[in-house]
N, C-alpha and C positions, 0 to 999 in steps of 0.2 A: 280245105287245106290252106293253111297261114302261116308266112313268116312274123314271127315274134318281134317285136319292140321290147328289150329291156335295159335295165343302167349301164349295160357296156355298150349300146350304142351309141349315148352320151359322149363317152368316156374319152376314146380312141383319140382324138382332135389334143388333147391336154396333155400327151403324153410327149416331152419332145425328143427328138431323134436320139440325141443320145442316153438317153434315159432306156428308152427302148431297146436300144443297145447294148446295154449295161444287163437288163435280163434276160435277151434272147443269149448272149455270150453267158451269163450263170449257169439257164437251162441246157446249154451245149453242155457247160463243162460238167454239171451233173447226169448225164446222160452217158457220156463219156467214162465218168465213173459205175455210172450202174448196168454200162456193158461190160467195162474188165469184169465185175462182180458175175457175173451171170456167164459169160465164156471162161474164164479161167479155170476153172474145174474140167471144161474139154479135153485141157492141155495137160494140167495136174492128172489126170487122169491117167495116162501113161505111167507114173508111179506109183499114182496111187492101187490102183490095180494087182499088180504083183503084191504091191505092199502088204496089202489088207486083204488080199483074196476074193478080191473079185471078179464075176465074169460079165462078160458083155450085156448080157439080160440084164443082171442087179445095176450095172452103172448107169443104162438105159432106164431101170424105176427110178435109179435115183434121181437123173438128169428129171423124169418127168413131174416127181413129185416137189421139183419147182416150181415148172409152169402149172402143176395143179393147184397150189396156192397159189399162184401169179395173176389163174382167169380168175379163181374165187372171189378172189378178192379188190378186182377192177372196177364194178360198181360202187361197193362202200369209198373206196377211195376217191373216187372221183366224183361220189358225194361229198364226203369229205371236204375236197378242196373247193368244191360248189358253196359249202356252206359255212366254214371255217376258215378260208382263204389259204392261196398256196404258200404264207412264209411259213406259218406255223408247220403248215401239215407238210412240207415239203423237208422240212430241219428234221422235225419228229422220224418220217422215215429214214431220211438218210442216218440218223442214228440207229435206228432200230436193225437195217437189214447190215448196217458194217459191222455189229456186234456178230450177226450171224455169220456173215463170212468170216470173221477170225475164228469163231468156234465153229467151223467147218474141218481148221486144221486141229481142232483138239477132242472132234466128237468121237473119232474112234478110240480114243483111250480116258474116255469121262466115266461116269458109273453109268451114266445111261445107257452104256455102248453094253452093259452086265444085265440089262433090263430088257432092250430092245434089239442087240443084236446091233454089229455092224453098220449093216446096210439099213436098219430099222431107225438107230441115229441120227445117220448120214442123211437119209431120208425125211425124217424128221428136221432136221439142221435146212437144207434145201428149202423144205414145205415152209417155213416160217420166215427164210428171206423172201425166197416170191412172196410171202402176206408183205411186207414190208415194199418190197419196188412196182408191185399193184399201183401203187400210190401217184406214181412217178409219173407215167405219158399221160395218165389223164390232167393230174393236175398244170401239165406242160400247156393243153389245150387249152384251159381255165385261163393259165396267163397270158396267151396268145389272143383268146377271143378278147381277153380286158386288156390288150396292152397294146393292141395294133389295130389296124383296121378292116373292115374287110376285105379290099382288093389288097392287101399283105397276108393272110393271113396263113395261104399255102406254102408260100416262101419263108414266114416265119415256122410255120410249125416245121417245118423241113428243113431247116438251121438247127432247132431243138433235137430233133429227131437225129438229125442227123452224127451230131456227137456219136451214135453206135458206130460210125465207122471209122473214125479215131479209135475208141474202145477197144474195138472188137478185131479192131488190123493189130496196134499193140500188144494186144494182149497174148497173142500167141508166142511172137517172138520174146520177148519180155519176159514171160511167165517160163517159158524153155528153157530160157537162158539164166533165169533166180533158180528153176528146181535143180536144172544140172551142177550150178555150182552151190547152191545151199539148200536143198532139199523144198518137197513140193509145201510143207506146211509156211515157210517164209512167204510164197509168193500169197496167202491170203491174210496174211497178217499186215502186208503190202499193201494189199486193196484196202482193206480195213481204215485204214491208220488215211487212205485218200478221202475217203468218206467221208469220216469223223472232222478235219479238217476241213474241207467243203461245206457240210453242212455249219461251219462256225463262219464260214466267209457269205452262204445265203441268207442265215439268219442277220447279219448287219450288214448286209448292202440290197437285199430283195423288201418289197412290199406288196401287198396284195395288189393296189389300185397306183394309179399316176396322179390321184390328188392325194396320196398318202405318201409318198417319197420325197424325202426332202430335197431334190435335185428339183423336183418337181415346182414344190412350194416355194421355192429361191424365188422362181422365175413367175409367180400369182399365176398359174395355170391351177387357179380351184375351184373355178367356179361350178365344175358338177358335183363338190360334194354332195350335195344334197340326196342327190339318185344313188351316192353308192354306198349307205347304210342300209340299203334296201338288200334284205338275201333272199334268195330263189325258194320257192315253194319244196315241199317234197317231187320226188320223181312223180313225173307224171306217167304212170304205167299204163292208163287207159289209149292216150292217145301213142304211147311209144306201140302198144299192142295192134292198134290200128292203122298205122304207118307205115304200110309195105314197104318203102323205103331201107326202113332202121333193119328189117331183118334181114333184106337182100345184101345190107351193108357189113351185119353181121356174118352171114354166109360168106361172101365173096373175103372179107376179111380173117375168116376162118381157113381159106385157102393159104393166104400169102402166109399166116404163123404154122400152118405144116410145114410150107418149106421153109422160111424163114429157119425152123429151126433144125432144119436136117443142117445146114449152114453152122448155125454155133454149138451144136453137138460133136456133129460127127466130122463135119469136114478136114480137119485137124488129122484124129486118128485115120480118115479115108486115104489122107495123102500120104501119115507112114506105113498104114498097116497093106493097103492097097494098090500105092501105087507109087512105094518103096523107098520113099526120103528119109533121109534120119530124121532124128528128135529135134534138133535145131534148124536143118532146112525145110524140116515139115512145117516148123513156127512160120520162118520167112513169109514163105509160099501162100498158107495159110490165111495170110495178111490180104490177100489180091482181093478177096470177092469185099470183104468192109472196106478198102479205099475206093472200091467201084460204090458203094450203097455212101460214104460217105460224100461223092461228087455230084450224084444222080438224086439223092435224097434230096437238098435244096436247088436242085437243078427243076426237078419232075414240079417243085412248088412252085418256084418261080414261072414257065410253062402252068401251069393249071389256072393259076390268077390271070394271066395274060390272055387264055383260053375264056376264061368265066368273063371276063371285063368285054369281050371281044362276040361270044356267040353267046354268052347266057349263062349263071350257072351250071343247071344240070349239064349240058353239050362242054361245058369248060372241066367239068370234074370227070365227066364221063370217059370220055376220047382219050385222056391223060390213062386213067384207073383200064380202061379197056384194053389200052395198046403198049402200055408195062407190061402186064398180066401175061396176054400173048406173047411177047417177046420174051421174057423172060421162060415160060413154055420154049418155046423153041430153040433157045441156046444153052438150060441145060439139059433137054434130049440131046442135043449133038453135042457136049461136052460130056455125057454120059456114055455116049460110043467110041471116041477117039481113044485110036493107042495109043498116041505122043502123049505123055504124062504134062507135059507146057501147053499145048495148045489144049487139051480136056482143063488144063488149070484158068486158062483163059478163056474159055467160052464158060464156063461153070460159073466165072466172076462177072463175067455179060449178065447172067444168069442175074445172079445178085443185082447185078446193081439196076437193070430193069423192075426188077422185084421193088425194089427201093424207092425209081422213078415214081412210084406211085402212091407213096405215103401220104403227100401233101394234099392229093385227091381226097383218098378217102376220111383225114383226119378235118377238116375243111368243109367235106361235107355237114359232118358233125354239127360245128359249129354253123353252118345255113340252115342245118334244120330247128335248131333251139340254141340261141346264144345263150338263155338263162340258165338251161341243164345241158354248156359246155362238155364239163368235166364230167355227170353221171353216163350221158349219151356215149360220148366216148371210153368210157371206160367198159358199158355194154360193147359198144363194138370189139375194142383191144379182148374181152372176154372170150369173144369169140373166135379170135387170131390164137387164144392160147390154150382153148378147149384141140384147138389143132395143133397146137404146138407142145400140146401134153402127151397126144397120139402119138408123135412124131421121131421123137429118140425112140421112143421104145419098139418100133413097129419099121423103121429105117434098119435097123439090124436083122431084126427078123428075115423080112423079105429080103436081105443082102446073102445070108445065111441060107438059107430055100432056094432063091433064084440067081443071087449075084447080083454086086453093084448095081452094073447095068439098068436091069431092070428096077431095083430101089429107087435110083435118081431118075428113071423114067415113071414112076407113080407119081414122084415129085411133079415132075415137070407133068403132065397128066391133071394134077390138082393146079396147078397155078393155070393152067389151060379153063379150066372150070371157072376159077374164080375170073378170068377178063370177060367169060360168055357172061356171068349174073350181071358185069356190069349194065348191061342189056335194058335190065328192070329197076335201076337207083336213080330217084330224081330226087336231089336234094332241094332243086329250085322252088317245090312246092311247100317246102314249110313241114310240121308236125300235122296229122289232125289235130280238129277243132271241133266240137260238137255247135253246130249253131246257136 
């Protein structure tokens, strides 16, 4: 087992601070955007429903026939941005999946809705944004491994990442408060029209490398061009298959996007339908658990580099990835049982944002085990956060239905329990295999 040498180990030193600056704040604010995209339909939902005839099951395939595009398509993209670099392939997406949320608000009265049915549309319309924002965390890691160093790069990717909870706190209030006063299809023509503008301000301020930015070159920081025309081989499957690591990573990661996503599903409707707020202080409310994941997100990064620099790697990503996991187990069980509607809203956001303390662990690991296949590695992993995260709408109702709340956000908290034990088995310190 070997840690890798490749042209972003070069690289890291050339980049200077505010350069580096300049992209982790990009990646925030597309992130940002591609969580309104992805929770707004939680909230829309609420009209949408009556509107179109939907019941809980159908809004539940539809919510998940996102995330089934979303795992699908995590590796490609995070090839992708492996081997194409992230300005391109990061513009490209964000065009692609903002198209599809505006014709989110137009799928049910297109001709395809005469083809395929409502929910078969809608469905469809979902399925091919996730193909689209697939794209997105991985290539996030891509820019982080090339743009930072490695004692940053927990804290960076957890800056990145963490835009979800700007996103994903807005977007409930926000979006409540565009459908009540102009109907649910505005608020995706909304998102849309951030995107499309976004992606015009990555495309001329982002570069793949730090001797390709002209902030960069001002200042003769170029002397590693040379190493960074070099692109990454194909995925290496043989050693990813023989790397217990990568699947306990996938596993444990498979955890956090079940709950993760009982969170930007259902949470929303749990607090009107359940536990009786209106439609605009369900929005408010709604907001707690992503301000928590948006503090704790580059909180848990910053924490795991200081961990890793301090006891070693693996013991720096572990401890961190271990003792979210658990915590976050344990405050949404007890925010699962409480009557107080406030204090179940606040432990449930404990919830969250332990959940979140832990991203910079796992994404970090990623990048210790093969900086070269950054972006495909992670993008395997994130596959597996949303192979759980496909389960997750559809199967949170169900059991709500059968047994009540209660126990639905206690299977929740039950599987994020699971995922801190695999922590147990991930050493990222060790490198990929290698065949002698």
């Amino acid at each position: 087992m070997v840690s890798e040498s490749t042209p972003s180990t070069h690289l890291n030193s050339s980049a200077p601070p505010r350069t580096r600056w300049l992209i982790l704040g990009l990646l925030f604010a597309i992130s940002v955007v591609t969580y309104i995209d992805r929770v707004n339909i939680s909230v829309t939902a609420r009209q949408m429903m009556p509107a179109l005839g939907l019941t809980d099951q159908q809004m539940g395939f539809i919510f998940s026939a996102f995330v089934i595009g979303y795992a699908l398509f995590q590796v490609p993209g995070g090839w992708l941005a492996d081997r194409w670099g992230i300005r391109i392939v990061l513009t490209v997406a964000l065009l692609w999946w903002s198209c599809f949320t505006a014709f989110t608000a137009m799928a049910a009265a297109s001709d395809l809705a005469g083809l395929l049915g409502i929910v078969g549309v809608l469905a469809l319309t979902r399925f091919f944004l996730g193909v689209g924002e697939a794209t997105a965390l991985p290539a996030f890691n891509r820019a982080v491994t090339d743009w930072l160093p490695a004692h940053e790069r927990g804290l960076g990717i957890g800056i990145a990442i963490g835009g979800i909870g700007i996103g994903s706190a807005m977007t409930p209030p926000v979006t409540a408060w565009i459908m009540v006063n102009y109907g649910w299809q505005i608020a995706f023509f909304v998102s849309a029209a951030l995107g499309i503008g976004l992606a015009a301000i990555w495309w001329l301020l982002a570069r793949d490398r730090p001797s390709e930015h002209p902030w960069v070159a001002k200042q003769g920081n170029v002397a590693t061009a040379a190493h960074l025309s070099l692109r990454p081989p194909s995925i290496p499957w043989t050693a990813l298959r023989k790397t217990p690591t990568v699947w306990w990573l996938v596993l444990s990661y498979s955890c956090l996007g079940y709950v993760a996503y009982v969170y930007m599903s259902w949470f929303y409707l749990y607090l009107v339908n359940v536990r009786g707020f209106d439609v605009l202080r369900g929005g408010y409310f709604a907001s707690a658990p992503f301000l928590a994941m948006l503090v704790s997100c580059p909180l848990g990064g910053w924490v795991t580099d200081r961990l890793a620099l301090r006891r070693g790697i693996t013991q720096g990503r572990k401890l961190v990835g271990a003792t979210g996991m658990t915590l976050a187990a344990a405050t949404i069980a007890l925010g699962a049982l409480m009557e107080s509607p406030y204090l179940a809203i606040a432990s449930l956001s404990l919830g969250a944002g332990w959940l979140y303390f832990t991203i910079g662990a796992y994404w970090s690991s990623t990048s210790d085990l093969s900086k070269a296949h950054a972006g495909s590695l992670s993008g395997l992993m994130n596959m597996g956060a949303n192979i759980g995260g496909a389960i997750s709408p559809t199967l949170t109702p169900w059991i709500a239905q059968h047994w009540g709340w209660p126990v639905s956000l206690g299977v929740a908290a039950l599987i994020a329990l699971i995922g801190g034990i695999l922590w147990l088995n991930i050493d990222p310190g060790k490198g990929l295999h290698r065949e002698a």
